[in-house]
C-alpha positions in Angstrom: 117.9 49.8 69.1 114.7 51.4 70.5 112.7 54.4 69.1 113.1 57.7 70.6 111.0 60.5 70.4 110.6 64.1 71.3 108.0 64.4 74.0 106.2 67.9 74.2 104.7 67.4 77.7 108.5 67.0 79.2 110.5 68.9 76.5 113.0 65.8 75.6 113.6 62.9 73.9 112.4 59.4 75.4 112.7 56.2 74.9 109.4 55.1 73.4 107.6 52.3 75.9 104.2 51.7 74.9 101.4 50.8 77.5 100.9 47.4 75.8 103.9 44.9 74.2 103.6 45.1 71.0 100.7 47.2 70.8 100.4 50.9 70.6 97.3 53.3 70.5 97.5 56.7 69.3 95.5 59.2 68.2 95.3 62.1 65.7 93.7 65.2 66.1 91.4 65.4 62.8 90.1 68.1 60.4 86.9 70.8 61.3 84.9 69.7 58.2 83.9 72.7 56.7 85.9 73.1 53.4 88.7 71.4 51.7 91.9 70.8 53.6 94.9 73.7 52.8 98.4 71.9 52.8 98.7 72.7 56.6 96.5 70.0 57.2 98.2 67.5 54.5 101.5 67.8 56.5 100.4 66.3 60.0 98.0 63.4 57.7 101.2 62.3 56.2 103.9 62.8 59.1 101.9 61.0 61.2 100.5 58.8 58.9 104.5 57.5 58.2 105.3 57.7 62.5 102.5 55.0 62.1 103.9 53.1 59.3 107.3 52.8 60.8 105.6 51.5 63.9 104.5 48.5 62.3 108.0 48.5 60.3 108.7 47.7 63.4 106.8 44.9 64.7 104.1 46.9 66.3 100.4 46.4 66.2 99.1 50.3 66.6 95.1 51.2 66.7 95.4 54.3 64.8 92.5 56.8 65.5 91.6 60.3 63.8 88.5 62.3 64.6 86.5 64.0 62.5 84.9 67.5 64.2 81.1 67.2 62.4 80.0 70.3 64.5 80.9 73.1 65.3 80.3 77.0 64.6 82.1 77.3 61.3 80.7 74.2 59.6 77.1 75.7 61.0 77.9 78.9 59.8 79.1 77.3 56.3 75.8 74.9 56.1 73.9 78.7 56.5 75.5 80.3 53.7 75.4 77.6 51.4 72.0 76.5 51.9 72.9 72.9 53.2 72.0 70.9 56.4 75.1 70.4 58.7 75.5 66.6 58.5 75.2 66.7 54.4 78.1 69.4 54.2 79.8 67.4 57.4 79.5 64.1 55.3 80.5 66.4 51.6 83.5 67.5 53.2 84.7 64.2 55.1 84.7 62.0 51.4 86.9 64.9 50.7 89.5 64.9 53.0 89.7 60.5 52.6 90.3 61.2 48.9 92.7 63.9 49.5 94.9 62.2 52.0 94.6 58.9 50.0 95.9 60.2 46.8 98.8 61.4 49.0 99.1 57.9 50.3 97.5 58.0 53.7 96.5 54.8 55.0 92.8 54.3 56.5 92.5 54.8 60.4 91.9 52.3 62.5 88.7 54.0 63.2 87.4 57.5 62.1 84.8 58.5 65.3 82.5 61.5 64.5 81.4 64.2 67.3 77.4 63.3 66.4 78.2 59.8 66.8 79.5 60.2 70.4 77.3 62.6 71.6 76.1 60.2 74.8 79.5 59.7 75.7 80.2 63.3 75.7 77.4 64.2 77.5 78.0 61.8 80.3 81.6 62.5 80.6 80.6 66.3 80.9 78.2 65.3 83.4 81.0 63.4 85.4 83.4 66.5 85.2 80.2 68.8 86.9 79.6 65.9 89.7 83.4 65.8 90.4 83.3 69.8 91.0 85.6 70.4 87.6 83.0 71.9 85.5 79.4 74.0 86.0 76.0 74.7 84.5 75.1 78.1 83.7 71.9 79.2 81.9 72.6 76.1 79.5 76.0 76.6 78.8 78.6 74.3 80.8 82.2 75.5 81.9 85.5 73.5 83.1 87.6 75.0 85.4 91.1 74.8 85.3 92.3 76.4 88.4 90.6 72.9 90.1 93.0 70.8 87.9 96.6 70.7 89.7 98.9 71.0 86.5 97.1 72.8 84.1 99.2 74.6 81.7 102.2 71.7 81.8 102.3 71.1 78.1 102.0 74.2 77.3 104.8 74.8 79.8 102.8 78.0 81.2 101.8 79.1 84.7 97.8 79.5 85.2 98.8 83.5 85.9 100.0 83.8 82.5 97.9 82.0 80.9 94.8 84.8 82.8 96.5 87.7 81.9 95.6 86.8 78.2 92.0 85.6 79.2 89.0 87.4 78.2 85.2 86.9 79.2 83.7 87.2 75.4 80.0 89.1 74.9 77.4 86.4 75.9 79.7 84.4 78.2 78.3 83.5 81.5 81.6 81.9 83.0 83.0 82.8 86.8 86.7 83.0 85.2 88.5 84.0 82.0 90.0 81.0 82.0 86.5 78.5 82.1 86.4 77.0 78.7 83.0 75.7 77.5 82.2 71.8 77.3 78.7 72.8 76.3 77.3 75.6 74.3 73.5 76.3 74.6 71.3 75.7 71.1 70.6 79.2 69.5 67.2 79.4 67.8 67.4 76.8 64.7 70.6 75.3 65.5 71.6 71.9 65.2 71.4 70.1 68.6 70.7 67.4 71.3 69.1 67.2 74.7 71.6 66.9 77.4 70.4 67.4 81.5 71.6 71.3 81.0 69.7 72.2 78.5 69.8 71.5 75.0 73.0 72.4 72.8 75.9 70.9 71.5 79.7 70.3 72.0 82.1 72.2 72.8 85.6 71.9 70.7 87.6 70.3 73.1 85.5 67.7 75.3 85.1 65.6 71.5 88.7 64.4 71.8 88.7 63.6 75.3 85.6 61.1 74.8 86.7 59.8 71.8 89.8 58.7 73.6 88.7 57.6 76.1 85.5 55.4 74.6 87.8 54.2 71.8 91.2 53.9 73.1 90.9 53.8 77.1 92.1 56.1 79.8 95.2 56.5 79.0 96.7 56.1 75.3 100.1 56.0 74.1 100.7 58.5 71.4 98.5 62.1 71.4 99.3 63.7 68.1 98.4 66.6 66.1 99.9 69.9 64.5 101.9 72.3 66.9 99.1 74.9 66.6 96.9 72.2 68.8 99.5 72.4 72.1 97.4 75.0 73.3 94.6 75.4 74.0 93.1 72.1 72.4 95.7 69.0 74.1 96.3 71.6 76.8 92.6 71.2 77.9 92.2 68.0 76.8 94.6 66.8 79.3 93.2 69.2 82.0 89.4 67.6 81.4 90.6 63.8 81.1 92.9 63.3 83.6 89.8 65.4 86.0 87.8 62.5 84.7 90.0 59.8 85.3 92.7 60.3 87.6 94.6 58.9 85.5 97.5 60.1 82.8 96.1 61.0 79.7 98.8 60.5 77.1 102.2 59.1 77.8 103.5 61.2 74.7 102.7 64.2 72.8 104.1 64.7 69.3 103.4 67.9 67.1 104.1 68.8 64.0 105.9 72.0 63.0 104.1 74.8 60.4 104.3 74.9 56.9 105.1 78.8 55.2 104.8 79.8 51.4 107.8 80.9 49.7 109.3 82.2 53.0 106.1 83.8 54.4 103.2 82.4 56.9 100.5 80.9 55.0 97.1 82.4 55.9 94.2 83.8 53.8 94.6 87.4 54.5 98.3 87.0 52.5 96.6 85.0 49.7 98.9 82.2 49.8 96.3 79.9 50.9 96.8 76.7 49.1 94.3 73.4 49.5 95.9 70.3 49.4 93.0 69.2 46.3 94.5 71.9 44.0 97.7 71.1 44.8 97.2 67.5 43.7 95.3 68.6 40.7 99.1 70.0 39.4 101.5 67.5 40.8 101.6 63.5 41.4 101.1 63.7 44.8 103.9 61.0 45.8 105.8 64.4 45.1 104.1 66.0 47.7 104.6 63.3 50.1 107.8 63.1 49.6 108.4 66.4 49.7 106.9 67.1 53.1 109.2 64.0 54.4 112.1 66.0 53.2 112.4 68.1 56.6 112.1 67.0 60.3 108.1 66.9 61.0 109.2 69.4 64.5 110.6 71.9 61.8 108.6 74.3 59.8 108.9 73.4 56.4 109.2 76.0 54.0 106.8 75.5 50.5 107.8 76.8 46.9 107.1 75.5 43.1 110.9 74.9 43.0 111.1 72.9 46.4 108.1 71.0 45.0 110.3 70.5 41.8 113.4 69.5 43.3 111.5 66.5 45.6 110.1 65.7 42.2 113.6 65.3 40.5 115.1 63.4 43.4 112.0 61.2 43.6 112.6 60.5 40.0 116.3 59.8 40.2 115.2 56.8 43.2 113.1 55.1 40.7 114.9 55.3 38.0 117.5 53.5 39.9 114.8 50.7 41.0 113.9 50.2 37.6 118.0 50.3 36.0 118.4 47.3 38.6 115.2 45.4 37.0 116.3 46.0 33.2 120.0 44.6 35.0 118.0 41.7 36.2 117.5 40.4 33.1 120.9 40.1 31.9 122.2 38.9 35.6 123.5 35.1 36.6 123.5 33.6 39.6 126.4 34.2 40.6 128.4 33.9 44.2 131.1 36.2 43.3 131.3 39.6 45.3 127.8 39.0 46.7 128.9 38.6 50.5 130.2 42.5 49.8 127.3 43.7 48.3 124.8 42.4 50.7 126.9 43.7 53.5 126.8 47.1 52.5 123.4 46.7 51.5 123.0 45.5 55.2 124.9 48.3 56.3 122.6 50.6 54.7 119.6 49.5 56.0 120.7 49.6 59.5 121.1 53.2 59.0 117.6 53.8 58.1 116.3 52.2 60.7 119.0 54.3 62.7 117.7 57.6 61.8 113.8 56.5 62.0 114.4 55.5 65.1 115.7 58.9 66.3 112.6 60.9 66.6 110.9 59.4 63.3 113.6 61.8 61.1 112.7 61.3 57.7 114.9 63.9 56.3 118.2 61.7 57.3 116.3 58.5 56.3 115.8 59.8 53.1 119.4 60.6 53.1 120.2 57.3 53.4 117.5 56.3 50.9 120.0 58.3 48.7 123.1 56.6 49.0 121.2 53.2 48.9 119.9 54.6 45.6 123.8 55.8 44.7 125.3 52.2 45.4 122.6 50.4 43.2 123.8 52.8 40.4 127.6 51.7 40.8 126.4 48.4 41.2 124.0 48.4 37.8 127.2 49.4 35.8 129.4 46.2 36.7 130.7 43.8 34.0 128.7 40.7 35.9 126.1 41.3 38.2 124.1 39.0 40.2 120.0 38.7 40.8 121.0 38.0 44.3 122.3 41.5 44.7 119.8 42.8 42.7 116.8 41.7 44.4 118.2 42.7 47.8 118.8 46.4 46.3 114.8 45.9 45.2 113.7 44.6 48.3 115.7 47.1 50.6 114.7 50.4 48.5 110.9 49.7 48.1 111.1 48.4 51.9 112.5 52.4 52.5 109.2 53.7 50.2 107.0 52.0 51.7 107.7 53.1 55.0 108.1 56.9 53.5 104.2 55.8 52.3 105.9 56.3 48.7 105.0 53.8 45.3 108.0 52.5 42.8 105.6 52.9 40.5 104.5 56.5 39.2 101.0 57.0 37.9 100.8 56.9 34.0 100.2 60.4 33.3 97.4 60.6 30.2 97.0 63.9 28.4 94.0 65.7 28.0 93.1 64.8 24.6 93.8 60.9 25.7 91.1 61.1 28.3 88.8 63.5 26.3 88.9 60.0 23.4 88.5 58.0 26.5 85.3 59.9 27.5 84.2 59.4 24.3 84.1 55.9 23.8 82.8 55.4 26.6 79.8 57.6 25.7 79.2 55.4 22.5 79.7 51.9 24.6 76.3 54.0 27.0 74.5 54.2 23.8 74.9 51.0 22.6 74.2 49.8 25.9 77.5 48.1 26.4 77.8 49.2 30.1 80.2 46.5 30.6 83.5 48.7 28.3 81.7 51.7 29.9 82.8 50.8 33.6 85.8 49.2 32.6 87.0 52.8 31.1 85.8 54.4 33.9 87.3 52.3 36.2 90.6 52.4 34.4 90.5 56.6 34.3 89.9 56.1 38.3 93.2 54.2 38.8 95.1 57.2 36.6 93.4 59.1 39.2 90.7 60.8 36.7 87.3 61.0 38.1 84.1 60.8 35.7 80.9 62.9 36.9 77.8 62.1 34.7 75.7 65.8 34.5 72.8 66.4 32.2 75.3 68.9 30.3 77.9 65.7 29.7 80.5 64.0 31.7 83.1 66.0 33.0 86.3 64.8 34.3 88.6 66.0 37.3 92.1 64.8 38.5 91.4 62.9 41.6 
């Protein structure tokens, strides 16, 4: 069978063709660095993160890009209040989102492009979109047009009338239309920013992606993804400004994510169910959360609670419990030929259902499903009289095959307790003073692997859960 998925430019499903056999570019709208991600950012990290590993379940060979937005007016506005420079609270808050999405499994990117390391590129694709007549200079600032570009509002799926009517011209804004959208802001007094031929400034949000792409991954890509808040205005004018540029398509298919609510309700800071995806993994193994945010469809919102969170935990749980029943079975199994042709058939069976329901639109929630009654066989099969390590080791192989396309380890994290690490701390502060630095990073780098991580301060070492 082929993969299908839901395509937000035509509103349908579509059989997935990429540009390239065998190969298949996408890219992932990344995080504003400015703070710590919330758990709205977590859920497009890991849904897209598993689109990609089932990809390459699948024979492909995908150049998987995500951006990270290094400047901007928030993270200048942050670097102001807390007395840093823009690049060192960019760079802060980037190792933060890597080990936040790798404790929740998150493979590296092909490539991680920056906005200050693409500023040429920017620039001259700007400069491309004012020769061409798309865009214009105004007292420093640049504007795109998007009355010039035939088709703008198509993902959106809204006319350029309705898309005016909710339009404004903001205090300081120098553009001929409502609609104009800046490419290039104009450096306010000690601001961050580079010479360009209009003046000196920086960036605006949306020409970053559309240079990115096009440096990194070509003209037109494959696979445009980020969360469903991003349709518009962000990919609407991305496509509006690249395919100006090039003539050419600029994504052959647009996936989104659906929203994530607390308990029921929107999450946003003004209701105080804000929750960051670091605190989160602080109180729970973050496979958990993983898993839990594969539960639902990634188009659907996904509803968040303590007792949702518990429940993924529990049916986590019962799927390794099962892995590891069939590896205490091992050791009592034979080799036997008897019934095997059954088992493996069903196991067979099983697995072409996975692959069934992944391939429909990438639905975890039914592949988990599956995962299930994989997990439910295995069980029936664990309590036989005889059993075989042929049998066995095709359960094995077929349910940590399913995990590790969820992005999900058999293996839990030991959990230590407080007082384990607080004797671990201390050791390793007498191994320092006798100047045996070799135990000292050894317990260190064991705590690191449990996910605890040692800071050295002049007060003491404290420890965190990483």
């Amino acid at each position: 069978m082929s993969i299908t998925l839901y395509n937000t430019l035509t509103r349908k499903k579509e059989t997935f063709v990429p540009l390239q056999e065998g190969k298949v570019s996408m890219y992932v709208c990344g995080p504003t660095v400015y703070n710590y991600i919330h758990i709205g950012n977590a859920r497009p990290a890991i849904v897209f993160d598993t689109v990609r590993r089932y990809l390459e379940y699948r024979g492909y060979e995908v150049d998987y890009v995500l951006n990270f937005t290094d400047v901007d007016d928030k993270i200048i506005k942050t670097a102001k209040e807390v007395g840093e420079d823009v690049p060192e609270l960019a760079d802060r808050f980037i190792d933060a989102y890597l080990e936040d999405v790798g404790a929740l499994g998150v493979k590296k990117a092909t490539l991680n492009p920056r906005v200050t390391e693409t500023m040429d590129d920017i620039i001259n694709f700007i400069g491309a979109l004012i020769d061409k007549g798309y865009a214009y200079a105004v007292d420093g600032d640049v504007y795109f047009k998007p009355r010039a570009f035939d088709g703008y509002g198509k993902l959106s799926h809204q006319s350029i009338d309705e898309l005016r009517s909710g339009a404004r011209i903001q205090i300081g804004e120098k553009k001929t239309d409502p609609l104009d959208f800046a490419l290039w802001k104009k450096a306010k007094p000690d601001e961050i920013a580079w010479e360009a031929p209009w003046g000196k400034g920086r960036p605006g949000w949306h020409i970053e992606c559309s240079a990115m792409v096009k440096k990194y991954l070509g003209d037109t890509i494959d696979i445009h993804a980020g969360g469903q808040d991003l349709t518009f205005p962000h990919h609407e004018n991305e496509i509006a400004q690249s395919e100006a540029m090039t003539g050419k398509s600029f994504a052959r298919y647009w996936m989104h994510n659906g929203y994530i609510n607390i308990d029921n309700e929107k999450m946003s800071k003004s209701l105080g169910n804000f929750v960051l995806t670091r605190e989160l993994i602080e109180q729970h193994d973050p496979q958990v959360i993983r898993f839990f945010m594969l539960s639902v469809h990634y188009r659907n919102p996904i509803n968040f609670s303590e007792e949702l969170l518990k429940g993924a935990e529990n049916s986590l749980d019962r799927i390794r419990t099962a892995y590891h029943n069939l590896e205490y079975r091992k050791q009592a199994s034979l080799n036997l030929e008897k019934d095997n042709e059954q088992w493996l058939e069903k196991i067979n069976e099983l697995k072409e259902r996975f692959e069934t329901e992944m391939d429909d639109d990438f639905n975890t929630a039914n592949a988990i499903s599956v995962l299930f009654d994989l997990t439910k066989e295995a069980n029936i099969y664990v309590e036989l009289d005889q059993t075989s390590t042929t049998v066995i080791d095709a359960f094995q192989t077929t349910i940590a095959k399913f995990l590790r396309v969820l992005g999900v380890e058999i293996n839990q994290t030991e959990e230590l307790l407080d007082d384990e690490i607080e004797a671990l701390i201390q050791e390793r502060v007498e191994a320092r003073k006798n100047r045996d630095f070799k135990r000292a990073d050894e317990i260190r780098d064991d705590l690191k692997e449990k996910q605890i991580i040692l800071e050295d301060t002049p007060q003491g070492t404290r420890w965190k859960r990483g």
